[in-house]
PDB file as gemmi writes it, atoms N, CA and C in Angstrom:
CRYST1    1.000    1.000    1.000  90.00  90.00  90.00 P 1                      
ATOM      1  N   UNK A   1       3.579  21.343  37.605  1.00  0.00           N  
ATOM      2  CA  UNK A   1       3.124  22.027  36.400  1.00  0.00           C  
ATOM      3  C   UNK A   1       4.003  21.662  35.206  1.00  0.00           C  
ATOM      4  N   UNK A   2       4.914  22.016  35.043  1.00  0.00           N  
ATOM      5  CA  UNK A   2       6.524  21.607  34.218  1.00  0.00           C  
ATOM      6  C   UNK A   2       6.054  19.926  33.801  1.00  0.00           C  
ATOM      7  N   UNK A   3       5.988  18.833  34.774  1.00  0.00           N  
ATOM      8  CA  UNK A   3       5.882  17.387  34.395  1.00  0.00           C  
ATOM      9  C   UNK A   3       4.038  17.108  33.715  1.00  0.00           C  
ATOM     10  N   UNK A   4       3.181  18.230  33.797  1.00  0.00           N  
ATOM     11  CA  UNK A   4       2.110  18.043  33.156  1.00  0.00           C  
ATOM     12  C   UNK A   4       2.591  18.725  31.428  1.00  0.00           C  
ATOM     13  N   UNK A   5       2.897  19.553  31.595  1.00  0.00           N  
ATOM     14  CA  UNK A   5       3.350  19.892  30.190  1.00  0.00           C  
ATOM     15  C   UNK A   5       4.228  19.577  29.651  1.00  0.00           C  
ATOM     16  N   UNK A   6       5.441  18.676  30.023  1.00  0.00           N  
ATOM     17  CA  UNK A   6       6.011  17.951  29.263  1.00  0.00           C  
ATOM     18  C   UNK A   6       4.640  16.820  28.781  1.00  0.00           C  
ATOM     19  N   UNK A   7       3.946  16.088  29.509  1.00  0.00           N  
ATOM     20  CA  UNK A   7       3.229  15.261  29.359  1.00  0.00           C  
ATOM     21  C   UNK A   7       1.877  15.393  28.276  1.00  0.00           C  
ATOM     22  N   UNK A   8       1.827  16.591  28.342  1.00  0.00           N  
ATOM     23  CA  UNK A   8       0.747  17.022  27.195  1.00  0.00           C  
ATOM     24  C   UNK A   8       1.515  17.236  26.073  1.00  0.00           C  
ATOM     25  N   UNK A   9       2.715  18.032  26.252  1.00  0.00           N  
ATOM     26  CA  UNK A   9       3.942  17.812  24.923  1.00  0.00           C  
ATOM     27  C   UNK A   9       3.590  16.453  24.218  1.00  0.00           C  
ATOM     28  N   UNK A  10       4.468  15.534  24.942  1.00  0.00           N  
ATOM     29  CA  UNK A  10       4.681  13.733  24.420  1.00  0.00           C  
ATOM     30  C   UNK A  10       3.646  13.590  23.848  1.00  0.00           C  
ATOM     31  N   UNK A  11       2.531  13.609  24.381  1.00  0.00           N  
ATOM     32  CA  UNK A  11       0.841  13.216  23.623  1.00  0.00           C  
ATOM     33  C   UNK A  11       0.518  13.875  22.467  1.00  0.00           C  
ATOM     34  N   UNK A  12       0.669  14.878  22.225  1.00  0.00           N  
ATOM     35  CA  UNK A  12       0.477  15.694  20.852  1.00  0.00           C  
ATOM     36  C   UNK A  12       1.265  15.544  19.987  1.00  0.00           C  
ATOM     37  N   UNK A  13       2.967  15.092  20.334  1.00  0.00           N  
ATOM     38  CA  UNK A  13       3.474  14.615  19.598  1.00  0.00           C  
ATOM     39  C   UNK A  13       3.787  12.988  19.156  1.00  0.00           C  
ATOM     40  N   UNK A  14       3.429  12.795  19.959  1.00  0.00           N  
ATOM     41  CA  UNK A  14       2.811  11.383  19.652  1.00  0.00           C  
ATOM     42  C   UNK A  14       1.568  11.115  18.455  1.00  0.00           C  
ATOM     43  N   UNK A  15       0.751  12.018  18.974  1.00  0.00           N  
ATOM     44  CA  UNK A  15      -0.477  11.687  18.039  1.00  0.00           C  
ATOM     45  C   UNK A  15      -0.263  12.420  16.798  1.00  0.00           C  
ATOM     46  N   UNK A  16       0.217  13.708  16.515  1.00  0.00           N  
ATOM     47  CA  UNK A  16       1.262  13.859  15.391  1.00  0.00           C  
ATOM     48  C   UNK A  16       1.783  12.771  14.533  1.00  0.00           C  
ATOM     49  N   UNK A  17       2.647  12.574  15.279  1.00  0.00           N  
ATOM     50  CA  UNK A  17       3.348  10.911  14.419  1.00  0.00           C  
ATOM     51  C   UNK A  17       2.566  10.260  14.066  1.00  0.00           C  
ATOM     52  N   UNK A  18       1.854   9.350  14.790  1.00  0.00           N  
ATOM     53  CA  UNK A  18       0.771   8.618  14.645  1.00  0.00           C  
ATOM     54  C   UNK A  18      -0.024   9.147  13.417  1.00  0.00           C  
ATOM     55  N   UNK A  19      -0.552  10.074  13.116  1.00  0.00           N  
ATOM     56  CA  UNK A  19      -1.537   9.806  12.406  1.00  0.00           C  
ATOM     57  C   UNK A  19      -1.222  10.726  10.971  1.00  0.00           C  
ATOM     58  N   UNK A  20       0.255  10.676  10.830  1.00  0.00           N  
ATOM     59  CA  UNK A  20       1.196  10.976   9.764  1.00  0.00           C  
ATOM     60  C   UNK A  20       1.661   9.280   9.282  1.00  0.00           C  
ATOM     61  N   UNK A  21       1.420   8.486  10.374  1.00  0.00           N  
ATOM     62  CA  UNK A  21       1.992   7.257   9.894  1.00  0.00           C  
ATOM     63  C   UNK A  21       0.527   6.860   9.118  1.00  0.00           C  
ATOM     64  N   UNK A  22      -0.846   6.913   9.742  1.00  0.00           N  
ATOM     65  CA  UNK A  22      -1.787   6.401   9.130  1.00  0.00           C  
ATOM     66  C   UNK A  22      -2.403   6.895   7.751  1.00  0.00           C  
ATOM     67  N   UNK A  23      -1.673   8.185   7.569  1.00  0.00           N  
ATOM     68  CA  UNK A  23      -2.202   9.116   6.126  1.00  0.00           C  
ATOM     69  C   UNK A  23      -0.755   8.571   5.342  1.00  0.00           C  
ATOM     70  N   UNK A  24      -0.115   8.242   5.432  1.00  0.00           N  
ATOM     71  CA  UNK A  24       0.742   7.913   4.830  1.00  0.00           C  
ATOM     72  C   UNK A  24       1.075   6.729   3.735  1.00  0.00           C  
ATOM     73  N   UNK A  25      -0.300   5.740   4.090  1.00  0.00           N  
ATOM     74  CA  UNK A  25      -0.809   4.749   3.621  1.00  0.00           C  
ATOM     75  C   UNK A  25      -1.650   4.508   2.756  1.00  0.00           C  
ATOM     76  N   UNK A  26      -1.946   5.654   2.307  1.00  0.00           N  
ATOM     77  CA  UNK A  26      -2.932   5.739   1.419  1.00  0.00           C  
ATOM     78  C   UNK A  26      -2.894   6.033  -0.052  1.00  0.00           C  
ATOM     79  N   UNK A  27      -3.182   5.892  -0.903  1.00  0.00           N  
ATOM     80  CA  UNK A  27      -3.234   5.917  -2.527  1.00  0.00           C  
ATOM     81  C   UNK A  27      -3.525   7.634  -2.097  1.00  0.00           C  
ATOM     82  N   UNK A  28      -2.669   8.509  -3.475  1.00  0.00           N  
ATOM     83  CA  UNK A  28      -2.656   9.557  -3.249  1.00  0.00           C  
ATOM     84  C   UNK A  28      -3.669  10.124  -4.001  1.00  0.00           C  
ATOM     85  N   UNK A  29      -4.792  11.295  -4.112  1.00  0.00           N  
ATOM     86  CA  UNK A  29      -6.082  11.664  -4.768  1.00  0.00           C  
ATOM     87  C   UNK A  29      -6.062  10.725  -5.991  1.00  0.00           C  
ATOM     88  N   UNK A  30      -4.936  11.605  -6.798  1.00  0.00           N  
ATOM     89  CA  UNK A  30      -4.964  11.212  -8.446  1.00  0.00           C  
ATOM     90  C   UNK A  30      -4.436   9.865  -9.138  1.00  0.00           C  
ATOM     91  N   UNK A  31      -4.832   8.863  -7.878  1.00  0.00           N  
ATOM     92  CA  UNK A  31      -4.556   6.997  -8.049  1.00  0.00           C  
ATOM     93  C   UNK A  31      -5.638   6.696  -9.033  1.00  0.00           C  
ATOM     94  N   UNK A  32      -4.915   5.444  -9.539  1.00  0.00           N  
ATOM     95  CA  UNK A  32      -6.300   5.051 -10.317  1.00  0.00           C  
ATOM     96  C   UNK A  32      -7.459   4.342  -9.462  1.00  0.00           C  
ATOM     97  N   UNK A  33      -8.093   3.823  -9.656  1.00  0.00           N  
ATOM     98  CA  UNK A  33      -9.108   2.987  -8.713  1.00  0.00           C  
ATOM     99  C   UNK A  33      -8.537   1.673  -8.809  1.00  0.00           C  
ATOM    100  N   UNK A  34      -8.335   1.245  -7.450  1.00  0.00           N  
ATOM    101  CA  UNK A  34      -8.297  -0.200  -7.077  1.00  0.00           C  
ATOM    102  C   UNK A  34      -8.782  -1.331  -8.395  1.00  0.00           C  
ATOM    103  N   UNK A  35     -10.342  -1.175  -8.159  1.00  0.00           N  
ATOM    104  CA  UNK A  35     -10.958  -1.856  -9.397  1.00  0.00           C  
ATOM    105  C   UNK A  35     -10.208  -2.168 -11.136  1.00  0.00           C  
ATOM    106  N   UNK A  36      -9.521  -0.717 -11.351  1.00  0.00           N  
ATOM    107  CA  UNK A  36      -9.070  -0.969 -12.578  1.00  0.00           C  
ATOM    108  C   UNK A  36      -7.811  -1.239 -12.337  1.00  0.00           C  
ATOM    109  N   UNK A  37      -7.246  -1.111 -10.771  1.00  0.00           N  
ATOM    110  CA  UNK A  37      -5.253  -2.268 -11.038  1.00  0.00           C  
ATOM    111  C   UNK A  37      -5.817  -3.873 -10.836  1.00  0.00           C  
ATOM    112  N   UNK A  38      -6.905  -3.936 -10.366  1.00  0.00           N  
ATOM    113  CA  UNK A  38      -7.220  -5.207 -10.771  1.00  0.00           C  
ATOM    114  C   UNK A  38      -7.970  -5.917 -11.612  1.00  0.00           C  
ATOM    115  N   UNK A  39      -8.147  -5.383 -12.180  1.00  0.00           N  
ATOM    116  CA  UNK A  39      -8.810  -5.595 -13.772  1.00  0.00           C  
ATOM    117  C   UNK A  39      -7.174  -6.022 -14.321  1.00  0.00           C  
ATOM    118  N   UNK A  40      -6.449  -5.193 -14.686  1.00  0.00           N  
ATOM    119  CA  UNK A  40      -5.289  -5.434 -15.236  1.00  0.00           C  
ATOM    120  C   UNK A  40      -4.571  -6.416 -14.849  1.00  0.00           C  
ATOM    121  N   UNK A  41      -4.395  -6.348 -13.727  1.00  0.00           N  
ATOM    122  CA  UNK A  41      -3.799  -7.605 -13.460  1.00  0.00           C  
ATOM    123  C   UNK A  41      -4.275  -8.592 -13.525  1.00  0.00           C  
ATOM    124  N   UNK A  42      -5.456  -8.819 -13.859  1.00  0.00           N  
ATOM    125  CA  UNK A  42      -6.784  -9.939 -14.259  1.00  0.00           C  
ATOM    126  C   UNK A  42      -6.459 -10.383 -15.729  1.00  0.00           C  
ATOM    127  N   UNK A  43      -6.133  -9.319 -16.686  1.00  0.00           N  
ATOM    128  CA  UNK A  43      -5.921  -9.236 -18.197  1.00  0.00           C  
ATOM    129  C   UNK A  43      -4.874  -9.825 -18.654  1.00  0.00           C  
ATOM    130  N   UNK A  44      -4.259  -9.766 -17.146  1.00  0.00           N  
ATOM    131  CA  UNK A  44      -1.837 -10.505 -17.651  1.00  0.00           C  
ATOM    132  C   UNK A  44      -1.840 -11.127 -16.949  1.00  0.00           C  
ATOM    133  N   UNK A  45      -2.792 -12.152 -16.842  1.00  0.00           N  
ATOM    134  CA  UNK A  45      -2.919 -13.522 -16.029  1.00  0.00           C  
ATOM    135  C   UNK A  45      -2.865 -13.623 -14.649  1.00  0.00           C  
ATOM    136  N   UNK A  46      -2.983 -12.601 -13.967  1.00  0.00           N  
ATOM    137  CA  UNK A  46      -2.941 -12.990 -12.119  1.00  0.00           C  
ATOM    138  C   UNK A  46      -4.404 -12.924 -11.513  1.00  0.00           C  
ATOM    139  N   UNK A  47      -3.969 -14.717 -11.283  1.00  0.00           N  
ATOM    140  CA  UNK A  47      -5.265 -14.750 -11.058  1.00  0.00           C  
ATOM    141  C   UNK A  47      -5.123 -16.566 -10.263  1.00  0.00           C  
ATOM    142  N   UNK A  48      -5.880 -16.566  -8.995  1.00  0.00           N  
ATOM    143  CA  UNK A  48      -6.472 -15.483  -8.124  1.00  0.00           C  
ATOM    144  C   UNK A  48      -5.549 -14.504  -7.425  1.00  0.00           C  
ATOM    145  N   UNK A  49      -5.999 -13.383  -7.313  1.00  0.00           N  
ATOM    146  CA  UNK A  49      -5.315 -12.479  -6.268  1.00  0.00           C  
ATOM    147  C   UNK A  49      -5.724 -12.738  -5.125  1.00  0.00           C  
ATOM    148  N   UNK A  50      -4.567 -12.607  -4.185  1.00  0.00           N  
ATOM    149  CA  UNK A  50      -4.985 -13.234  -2.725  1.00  0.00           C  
ATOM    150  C   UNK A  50      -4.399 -12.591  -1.570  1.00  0.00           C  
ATOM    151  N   UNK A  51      -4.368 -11.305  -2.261  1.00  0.00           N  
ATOM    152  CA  UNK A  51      -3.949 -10.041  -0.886  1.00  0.00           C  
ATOM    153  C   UNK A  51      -3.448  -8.430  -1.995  1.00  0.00           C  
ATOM    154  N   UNK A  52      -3.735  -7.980  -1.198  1.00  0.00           N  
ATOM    155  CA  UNK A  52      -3.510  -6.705  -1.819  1.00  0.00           C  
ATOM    156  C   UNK A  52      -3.662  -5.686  -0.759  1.00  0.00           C  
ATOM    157  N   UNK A  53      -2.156  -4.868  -0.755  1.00  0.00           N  
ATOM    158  CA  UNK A  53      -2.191  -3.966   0.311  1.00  0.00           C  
ATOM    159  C   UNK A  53      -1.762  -2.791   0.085  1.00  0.00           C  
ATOM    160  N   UNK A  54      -1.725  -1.741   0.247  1.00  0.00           N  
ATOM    161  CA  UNK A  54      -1.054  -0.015  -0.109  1.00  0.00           C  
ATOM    162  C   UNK A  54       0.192  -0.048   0.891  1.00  0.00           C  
ATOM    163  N   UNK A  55       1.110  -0.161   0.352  1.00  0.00           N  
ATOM    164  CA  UNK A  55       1.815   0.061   1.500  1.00  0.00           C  
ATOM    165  C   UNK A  55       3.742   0.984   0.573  1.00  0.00           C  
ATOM    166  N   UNK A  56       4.146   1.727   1.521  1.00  0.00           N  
ATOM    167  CA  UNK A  56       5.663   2.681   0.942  1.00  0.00           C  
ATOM    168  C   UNK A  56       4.934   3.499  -0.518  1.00  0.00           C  
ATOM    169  N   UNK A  57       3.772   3.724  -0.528  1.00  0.00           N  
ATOM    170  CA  UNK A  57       3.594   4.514  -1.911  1.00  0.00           C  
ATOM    171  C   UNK A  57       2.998   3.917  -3.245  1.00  0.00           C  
ATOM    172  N   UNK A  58       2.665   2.578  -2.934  1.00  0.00           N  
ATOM    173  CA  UNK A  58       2.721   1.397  -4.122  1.00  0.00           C  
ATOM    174  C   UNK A  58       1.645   0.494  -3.834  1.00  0.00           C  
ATOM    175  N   UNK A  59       1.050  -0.036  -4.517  1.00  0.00           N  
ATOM    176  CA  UNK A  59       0.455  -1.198  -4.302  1.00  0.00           C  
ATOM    177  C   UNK A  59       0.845  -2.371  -4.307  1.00  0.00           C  
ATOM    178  N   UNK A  60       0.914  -3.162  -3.153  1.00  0.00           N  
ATOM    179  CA  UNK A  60       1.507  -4.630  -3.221  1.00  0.00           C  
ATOM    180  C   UNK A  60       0.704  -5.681  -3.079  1.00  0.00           C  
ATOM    181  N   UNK A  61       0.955  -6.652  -4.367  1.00  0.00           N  
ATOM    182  CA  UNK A  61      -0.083  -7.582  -4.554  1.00  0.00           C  
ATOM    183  C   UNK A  61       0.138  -8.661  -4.710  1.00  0.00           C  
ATOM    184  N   UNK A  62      -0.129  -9.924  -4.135  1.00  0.00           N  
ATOM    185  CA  UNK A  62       0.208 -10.827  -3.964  1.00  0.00           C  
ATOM    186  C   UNK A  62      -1.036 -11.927  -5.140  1.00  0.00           C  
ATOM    187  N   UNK A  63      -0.401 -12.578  -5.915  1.00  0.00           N  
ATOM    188  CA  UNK A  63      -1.196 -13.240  -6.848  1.00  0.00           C  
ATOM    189  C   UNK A  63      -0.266 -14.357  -7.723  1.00  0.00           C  
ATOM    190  N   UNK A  64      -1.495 -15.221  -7.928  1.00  0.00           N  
ATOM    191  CA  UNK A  64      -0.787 -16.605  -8.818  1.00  0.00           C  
ATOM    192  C   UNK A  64      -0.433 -16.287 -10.376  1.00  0.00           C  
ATOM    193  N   UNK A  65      -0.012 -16.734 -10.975  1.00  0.00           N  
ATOM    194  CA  UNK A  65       0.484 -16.425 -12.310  1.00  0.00           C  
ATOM    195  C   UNK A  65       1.055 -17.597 -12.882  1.00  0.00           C  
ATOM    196  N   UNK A  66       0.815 -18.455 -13.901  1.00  0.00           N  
ATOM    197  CA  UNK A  66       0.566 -19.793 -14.428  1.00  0.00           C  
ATOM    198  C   UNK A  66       1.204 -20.541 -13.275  1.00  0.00           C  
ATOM    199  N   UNK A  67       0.360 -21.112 -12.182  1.00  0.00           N  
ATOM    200  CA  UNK A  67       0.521 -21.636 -11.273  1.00  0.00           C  
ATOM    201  C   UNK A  67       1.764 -20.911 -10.375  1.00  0.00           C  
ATOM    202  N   UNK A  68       2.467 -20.005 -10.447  1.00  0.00           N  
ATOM    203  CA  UNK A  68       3.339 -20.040  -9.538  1.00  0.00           C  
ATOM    204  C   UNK A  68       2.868 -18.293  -8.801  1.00  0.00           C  
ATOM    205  N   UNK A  69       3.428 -18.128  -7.381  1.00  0.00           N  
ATOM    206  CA  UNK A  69       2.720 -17.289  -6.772  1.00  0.00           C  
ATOM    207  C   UNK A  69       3.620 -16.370  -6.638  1.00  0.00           C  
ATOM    208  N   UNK A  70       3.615 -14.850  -6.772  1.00  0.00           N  
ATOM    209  CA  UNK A  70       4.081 -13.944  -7.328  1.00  0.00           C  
ATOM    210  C   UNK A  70       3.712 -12.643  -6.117  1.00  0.00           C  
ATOM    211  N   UNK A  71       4.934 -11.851  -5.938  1.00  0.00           N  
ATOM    212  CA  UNK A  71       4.976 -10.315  -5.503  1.00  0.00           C  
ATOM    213  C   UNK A  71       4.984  -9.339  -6.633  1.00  0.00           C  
ATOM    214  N   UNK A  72       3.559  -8.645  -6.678  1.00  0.00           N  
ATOM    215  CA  UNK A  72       3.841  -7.354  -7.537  1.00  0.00           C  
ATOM    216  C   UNK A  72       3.208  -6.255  -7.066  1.00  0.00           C  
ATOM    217  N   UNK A  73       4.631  -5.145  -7.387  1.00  0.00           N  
ATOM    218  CA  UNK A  73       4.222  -4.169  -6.907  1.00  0.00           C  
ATOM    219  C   UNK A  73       3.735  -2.935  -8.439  1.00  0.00           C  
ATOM    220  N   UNK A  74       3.050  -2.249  -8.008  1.00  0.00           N  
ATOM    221  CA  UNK A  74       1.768  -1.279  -8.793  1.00  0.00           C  
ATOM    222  C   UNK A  74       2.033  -0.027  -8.139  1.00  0.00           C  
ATOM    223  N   UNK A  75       2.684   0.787  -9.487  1.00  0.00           N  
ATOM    224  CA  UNK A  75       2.854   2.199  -8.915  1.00  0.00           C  
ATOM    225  C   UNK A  75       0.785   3.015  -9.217  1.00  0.00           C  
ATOM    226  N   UNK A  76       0.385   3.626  -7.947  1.00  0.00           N  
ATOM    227  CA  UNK A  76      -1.353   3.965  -7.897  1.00  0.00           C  
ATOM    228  C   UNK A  76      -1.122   4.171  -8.875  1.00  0.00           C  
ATOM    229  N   UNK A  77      -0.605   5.494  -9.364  1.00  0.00           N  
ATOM    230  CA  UNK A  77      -1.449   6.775 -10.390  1.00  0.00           C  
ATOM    231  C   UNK A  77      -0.977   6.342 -11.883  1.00  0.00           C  
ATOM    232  N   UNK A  78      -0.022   5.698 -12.410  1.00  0.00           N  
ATOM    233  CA  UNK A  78       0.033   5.304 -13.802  1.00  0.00           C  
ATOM    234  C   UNK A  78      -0.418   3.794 -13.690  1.00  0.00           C  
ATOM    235  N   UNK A  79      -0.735   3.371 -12.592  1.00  0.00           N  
ATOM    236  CA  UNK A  79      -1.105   1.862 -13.241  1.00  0.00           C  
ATOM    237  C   UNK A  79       0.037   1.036 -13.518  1.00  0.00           C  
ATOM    238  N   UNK A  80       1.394   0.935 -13.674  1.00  0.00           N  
ATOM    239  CA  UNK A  80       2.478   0.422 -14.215  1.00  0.00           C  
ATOM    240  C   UNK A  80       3.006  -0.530 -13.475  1.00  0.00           C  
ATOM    241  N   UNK A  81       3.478  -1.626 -13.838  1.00  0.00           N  
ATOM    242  CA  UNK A  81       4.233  -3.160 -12.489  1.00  0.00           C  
ATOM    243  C   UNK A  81       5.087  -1.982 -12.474  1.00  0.00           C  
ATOM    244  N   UNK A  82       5.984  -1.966 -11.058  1.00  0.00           N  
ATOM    245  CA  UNK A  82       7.502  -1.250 -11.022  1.00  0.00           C  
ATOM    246  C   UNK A  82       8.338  -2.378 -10.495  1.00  0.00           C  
ATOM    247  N   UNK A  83       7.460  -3.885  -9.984  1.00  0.00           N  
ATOM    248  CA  UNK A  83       8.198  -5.532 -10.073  1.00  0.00           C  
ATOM    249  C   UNK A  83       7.139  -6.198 -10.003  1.00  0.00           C  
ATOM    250  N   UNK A  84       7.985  -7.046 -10.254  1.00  0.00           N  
ATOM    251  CA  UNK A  84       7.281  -8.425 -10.343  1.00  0.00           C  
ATOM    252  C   UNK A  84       8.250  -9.842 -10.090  1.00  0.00           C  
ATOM    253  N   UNK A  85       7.766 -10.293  -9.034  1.00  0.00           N  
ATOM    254  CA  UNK A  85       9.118 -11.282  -8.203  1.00  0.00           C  
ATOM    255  C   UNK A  85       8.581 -12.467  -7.716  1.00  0.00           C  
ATOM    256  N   UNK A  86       9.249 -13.520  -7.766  1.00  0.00           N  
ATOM    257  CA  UNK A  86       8.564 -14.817  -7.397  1.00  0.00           C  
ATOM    258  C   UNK A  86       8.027 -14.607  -5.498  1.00  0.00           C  
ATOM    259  N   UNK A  87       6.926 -15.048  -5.050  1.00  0.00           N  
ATOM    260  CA  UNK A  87       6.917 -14.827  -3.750  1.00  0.00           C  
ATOM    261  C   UNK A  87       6.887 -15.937  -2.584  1.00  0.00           C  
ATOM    262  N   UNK A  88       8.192 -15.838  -2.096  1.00  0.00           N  
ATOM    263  CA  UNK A  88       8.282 -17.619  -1.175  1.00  0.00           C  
ATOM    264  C   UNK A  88       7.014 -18.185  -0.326  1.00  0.00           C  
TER     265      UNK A  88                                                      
END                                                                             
């Protein structure tokens, strides 16, 4: 009895974690829309964009910029670079 309920323990807390890690990834309500951080970044020359991912709170975007290829990261909800870094 004792080694089933530790075992149902682990699993709930497992899936706990788990799916604190998967909400965690996400643009928070009051983000702007995808569409308009890439519009902008369309407007200040990055272009093509060739990945774009949500990831630590930020948007990270991978794009060319007068030929050379570039890491920038996009805070969601103001829209703002918080970098912009050459990307090897």
């Amino acid at each position: 009895m004792t080694k089933k309920v530790v075992t149902i323990a682990f699993c709930f807390v497992a899936c706990v974690f788990l799916s604190g890690i998967a909400l965690a990834d996400r643009p928070p309500p009051n983000a702007k829309q995808l569409s308009e951080i890439v519009r902008s970044l369309e407007l200040q020359g990055f272009e093509p964009i060739i990945e774009i991912e949500f990831d630590d709170g930020q948007w990270e975007v991978k794009a060319y910029k007068e030929g050379r290829k570039r890491q920038v990261k996009i805070d969601p909800v103001t829209g703002t670079t918080k970098s912009d870094r050459a990307d090897d």
